[in-house]
N, C-alpha and C positions, 0 to 999 in steps of 0.2 A: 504493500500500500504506500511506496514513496518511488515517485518517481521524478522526471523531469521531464515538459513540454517544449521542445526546444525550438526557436526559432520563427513561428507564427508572428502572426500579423495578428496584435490585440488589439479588440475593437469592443470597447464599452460605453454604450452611448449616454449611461447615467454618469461614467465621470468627463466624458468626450476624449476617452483614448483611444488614441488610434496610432499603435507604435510596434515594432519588433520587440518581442520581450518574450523571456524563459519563464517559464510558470513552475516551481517546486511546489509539487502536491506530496505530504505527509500525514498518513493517520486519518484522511477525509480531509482534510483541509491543505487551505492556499498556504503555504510556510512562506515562498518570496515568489515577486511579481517585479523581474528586474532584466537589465539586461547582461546577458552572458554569464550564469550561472556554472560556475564548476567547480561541479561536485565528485568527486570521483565514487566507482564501486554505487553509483544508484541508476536506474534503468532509464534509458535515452528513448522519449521519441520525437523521431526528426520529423518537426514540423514544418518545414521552408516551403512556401510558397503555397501554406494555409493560412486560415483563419481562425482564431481563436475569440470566441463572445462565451457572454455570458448565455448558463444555460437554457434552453428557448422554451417558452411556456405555449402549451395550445390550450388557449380555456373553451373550448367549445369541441368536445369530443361523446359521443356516442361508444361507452363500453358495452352496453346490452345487459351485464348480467348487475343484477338476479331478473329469470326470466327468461330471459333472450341468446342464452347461451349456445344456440343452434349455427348462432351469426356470429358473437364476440363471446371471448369471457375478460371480464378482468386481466388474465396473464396474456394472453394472447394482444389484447389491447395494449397493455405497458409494451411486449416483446415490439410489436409496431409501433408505439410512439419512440421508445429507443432507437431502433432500426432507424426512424424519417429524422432522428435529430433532436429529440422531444427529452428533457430531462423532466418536465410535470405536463399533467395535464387535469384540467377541470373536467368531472362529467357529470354529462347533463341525466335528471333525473327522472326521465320519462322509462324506465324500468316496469318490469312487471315482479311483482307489486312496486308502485314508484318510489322515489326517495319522498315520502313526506313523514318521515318520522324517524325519531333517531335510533332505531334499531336498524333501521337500512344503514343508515348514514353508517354505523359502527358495520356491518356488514362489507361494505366497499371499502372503508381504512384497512381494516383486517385484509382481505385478501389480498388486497394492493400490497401492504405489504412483507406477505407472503412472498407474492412476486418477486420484491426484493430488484426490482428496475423503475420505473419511472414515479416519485411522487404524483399520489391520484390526490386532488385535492374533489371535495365530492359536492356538487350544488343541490340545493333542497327546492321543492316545487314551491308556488306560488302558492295554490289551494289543494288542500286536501284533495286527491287521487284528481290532482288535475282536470276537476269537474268546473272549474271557473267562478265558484258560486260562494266556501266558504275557504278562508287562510289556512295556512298549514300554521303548526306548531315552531313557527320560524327559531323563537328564542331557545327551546329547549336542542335542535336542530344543530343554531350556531354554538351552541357550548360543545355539544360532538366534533362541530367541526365543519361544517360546510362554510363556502366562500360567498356566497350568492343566493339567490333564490329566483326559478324561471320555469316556466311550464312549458318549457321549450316542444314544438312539434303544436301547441294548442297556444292560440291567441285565448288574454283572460280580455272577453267581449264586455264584461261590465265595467265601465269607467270606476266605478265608486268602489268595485271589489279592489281596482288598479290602484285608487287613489291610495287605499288604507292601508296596500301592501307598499305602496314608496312609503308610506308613515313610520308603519313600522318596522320595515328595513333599515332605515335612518335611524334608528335609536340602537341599530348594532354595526353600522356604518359598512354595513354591506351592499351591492349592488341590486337592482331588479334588472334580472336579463328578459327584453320584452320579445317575444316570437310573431312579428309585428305582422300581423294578414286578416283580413276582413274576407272571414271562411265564408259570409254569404256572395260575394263576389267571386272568391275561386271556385265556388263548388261545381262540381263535377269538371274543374279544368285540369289539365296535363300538361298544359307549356305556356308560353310567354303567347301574350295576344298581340299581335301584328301581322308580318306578311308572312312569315312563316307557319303559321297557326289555318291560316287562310287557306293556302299552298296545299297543304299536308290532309285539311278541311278536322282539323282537330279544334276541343272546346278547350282556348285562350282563357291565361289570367292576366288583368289587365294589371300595370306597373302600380296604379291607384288603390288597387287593393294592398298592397304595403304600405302605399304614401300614407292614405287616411289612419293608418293605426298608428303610424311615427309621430305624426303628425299633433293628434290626442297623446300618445305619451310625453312625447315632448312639454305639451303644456300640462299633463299633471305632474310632471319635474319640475315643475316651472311654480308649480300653485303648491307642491309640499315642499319642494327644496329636495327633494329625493334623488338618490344616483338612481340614474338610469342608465341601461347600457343597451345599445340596440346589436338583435345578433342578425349576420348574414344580411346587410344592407346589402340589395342589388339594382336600384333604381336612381337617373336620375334628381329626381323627384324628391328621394329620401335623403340623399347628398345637399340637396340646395337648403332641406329644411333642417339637418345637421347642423351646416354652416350658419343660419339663421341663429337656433339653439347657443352653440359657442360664441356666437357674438353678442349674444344676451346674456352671455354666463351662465347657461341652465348649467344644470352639473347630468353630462351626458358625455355619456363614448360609446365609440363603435364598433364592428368588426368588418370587418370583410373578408372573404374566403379566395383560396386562389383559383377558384374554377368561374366565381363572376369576376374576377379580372381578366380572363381569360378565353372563355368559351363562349359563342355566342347561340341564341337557340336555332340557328342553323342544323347544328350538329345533331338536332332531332330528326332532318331528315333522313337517317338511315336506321330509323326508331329503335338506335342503341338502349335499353332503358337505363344503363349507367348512365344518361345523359338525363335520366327526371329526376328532376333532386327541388327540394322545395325551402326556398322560392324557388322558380324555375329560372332555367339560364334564360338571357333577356339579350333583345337584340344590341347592334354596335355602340350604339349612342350612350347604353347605360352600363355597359361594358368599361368603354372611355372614359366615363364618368367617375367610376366607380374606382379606376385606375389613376386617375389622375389624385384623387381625394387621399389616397392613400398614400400615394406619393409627398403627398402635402402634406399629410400628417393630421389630417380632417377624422380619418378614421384613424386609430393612432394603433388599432390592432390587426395581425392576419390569424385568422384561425382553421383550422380544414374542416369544420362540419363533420368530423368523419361518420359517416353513418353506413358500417358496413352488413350486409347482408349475404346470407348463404345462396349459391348457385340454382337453389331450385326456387328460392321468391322472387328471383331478379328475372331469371330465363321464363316470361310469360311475355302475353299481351303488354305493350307499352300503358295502357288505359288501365292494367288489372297491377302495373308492379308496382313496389313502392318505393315512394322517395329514396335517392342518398349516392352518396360516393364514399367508398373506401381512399381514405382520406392522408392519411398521417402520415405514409411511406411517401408520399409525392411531395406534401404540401411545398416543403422549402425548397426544394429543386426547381419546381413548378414556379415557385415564385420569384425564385432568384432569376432563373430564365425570364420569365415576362419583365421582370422591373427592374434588373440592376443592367441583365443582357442587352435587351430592347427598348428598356422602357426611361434609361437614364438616372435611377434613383441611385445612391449611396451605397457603398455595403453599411455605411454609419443606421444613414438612415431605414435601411433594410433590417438590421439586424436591433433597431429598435420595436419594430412592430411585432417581433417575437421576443421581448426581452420587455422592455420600463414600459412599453403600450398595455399591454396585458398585465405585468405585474400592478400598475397603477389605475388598472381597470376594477381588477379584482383583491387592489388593498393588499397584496402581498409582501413581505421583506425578502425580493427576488429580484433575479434580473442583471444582478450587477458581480463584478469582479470585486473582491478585497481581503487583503493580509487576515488570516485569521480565522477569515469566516469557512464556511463548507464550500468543497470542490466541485460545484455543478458548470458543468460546461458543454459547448456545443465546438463541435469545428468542421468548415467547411473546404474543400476541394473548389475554389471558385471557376477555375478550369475542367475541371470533369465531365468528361459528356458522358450520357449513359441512357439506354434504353429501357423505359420499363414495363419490367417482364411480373405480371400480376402472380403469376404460379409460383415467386419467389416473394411474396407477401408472407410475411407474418403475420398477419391479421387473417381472419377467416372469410373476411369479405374480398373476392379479389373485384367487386364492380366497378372498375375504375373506366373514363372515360380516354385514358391515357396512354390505356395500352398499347405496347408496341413504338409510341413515341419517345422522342429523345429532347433531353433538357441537358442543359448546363447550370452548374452547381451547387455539387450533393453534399450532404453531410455526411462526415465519414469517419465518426469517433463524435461518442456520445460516454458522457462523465457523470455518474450520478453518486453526491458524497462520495466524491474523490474514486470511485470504482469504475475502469473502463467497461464501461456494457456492451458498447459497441465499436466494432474497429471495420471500417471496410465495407460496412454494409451488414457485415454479418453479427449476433450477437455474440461475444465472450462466454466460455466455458461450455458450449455446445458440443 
């Protein structure tokens, strides 16, 4: 458990470093963060012409279990968020039975870690079994341990249930993650409503079905003072009334996933159903939109959605399958190619939307490099090109809409309390 990181390119964008420097990890922890560290008799890895950040948070991940374990479990979850780069991940707590009470909650600590790879941090629902109608047990919840509270997959349609959940989430200074969609607007839809909706003669959901829910949450931020966090912005629509929000000082943030920065609903014409994921992919304009915001730091988080499923719910009818992308193995490659490769952003500011965006979303003491503290780290290959081949997924979901495609720059060593999990793609000790 002592080794030396030698020669990367550190990049921490909560202290704004961005410099060559050796990293001595001992015992789980940073011992020095200097440059040219020689030490003899302790174990060398040559980092030259990597990246070294702080370790990378996905708050918005789909484990499945309890419940669901057909699709994900737990281990399998951590083994792919390790694998895509991922030292924690938030999950969302639409389970069977869901996270609304702290027996779940201590349920998913436990077995995460079991796992003994990626910190699961676990979010508790909004209302009891996600019916929309009465609170969850929030306060007894966050003494277990949840980060958050969101009934993610299920809009809460009652203003007033929404209002009392920003109330009283703010008196434990935790987030409401809002699942922002006006179900009577999509229902019975499967893709974005425009030309391609038309083309294909499929039932569209129109962009305004997210705007109006942002829209109202927004201002019941506004009217409790409550964090709000909006998941899977993909319109738009929802970008203009963000910015709006921030220049009023609502206390609001966002995420965005790297499949709506990327994918447009195009890609339904060859009715992949890796390609229905909800929201649904949306055409150019809010694609652009939604890429540029992040770029700017409007949405200040990237998260993967990762919502994976087993081969025999995915392989049906486009109309009968459901939602989601297996997520976690691509996310940062995916993203690094679209916005540092093509898209002009930072690795500073890239590797901020997976590190102080999220950590300061979700009130974490994470994110950052420092003497003393624990070894969580990510590091990237910025050069890598690489193909990806879904049968070499960790995750049990291989639905990915990527398959077969080639990106540039993967993570390729993954650091969790100072313990290499991942080197190369593959996990450690296997």
């Amino acid at each position: 458990m002592e080794y030396i990181l030698k020669g990367a390119l550190v990049i921490d964008p909560k202290a704004g470093l961005e410099k060559q420097l050796d990293i001595h990890i001992k015992n789980g922890h940073i011992k020095a963060l200097q440059e040219n560290i020689d030490e003899k008799d302790i174990k060398i890895y040559d980092l030259q012409g990597k990246i070294a950040a702080p370790g990378f948070i996905d708050m918005h991940v789909h484990l499945r279990e309890p419940g669901g374990e057909a699709n994900e479990t737990i281990l399998t979850g951590c083994q792919a968020a390790v694998a895509g780069g991922f030292t924690a991940v938030a999950a969302m707590p639409n389970t069977k039975p869901c996270t609304d009470n702290e027996a779940v909650v201590e349920l998913i600590k436990a077995r995460a870690q079991k796992a003994g790879l990626a910190v699961v941090y676990p979010i508790g629902t909004i209302t009891k079994k996600q019916q929309g109608e009465e609170i969850s047990e929030i306060g007894s919840m966050f003494k277990t341990g949840i980060v958050a509270i969101s009934d993610d997959g299920k809009p809460v349609i009652n203003s007033d249930v929404m209002r009392h959940a920003l109330e009283y989430a703010k008196l434990f200074d935790i987030p409401v993650i809002s699942h922002c969609e006006d179900p009577y607007l999509t229902a019975g839809g499967d893709m974005h409503e425009g030309y391609w909706s038309t083309f294909l003669g499929m039932k569209g959901i129109p962009a305004q079905a997210e705007e109006i829910m942002v829209a109202r949450d927004i201002h019941l931020a506004a009217l409790t003072g409550g964090r709000l966090h909006l998941a899977h912005v993909s319109t738009k629509g929802s970008i203009e009334l963000l910015r709006f929000a921030r220049a009023q000082g609502i206390k609001v943030t966002a995420e965005a996933t790297p499949h709506h920065m990327l994918l447009t609903d195009e890609e339904v014409k060859d009715y992949d159903t890796s390609t229905k994921v909800n929201p649904p992919l949306r055409s150019q304009e809010h694609v652009e939109a939604v890429q540029q915001a992040v770029k700017e730091g409007i949405v200040q988080c990237i998260a993967s959605d990762h919502a994976p499923w087993c081969r025999e719910e995915k392989e049906q009818e486009y109309t009968k399958a459901p939602n989601g992308i297996s997520g976690l193995e691509t996310a940062v490659a995916v993203s690094w190619d679209t916005l540092v490769v093509n898209g002009g952003l930072s690795p500073m500011g890239f590797i901020a939307r997976f590190t102080t965006g999220p950590a300061e979303a979700l009130n974490l003491q994470r994110g950052f490099l420092a003497v003393g503290d624990e070894a969580n780290l990510t590091v990237i290959d910025p050069d890598l090109k690489k193909q990806v081949d879904v049968d070499k997924f960790y995750s049990k979901g291989k639905n990915s809409p990527y398959k077969g495609r080639f990106f540039q720059g993967w993570p390729v060593m993954t650091i969790v309390r100072g313990k290499v999990v991942m080197q190369d793609g593959r996990i450690k000790g296997e």
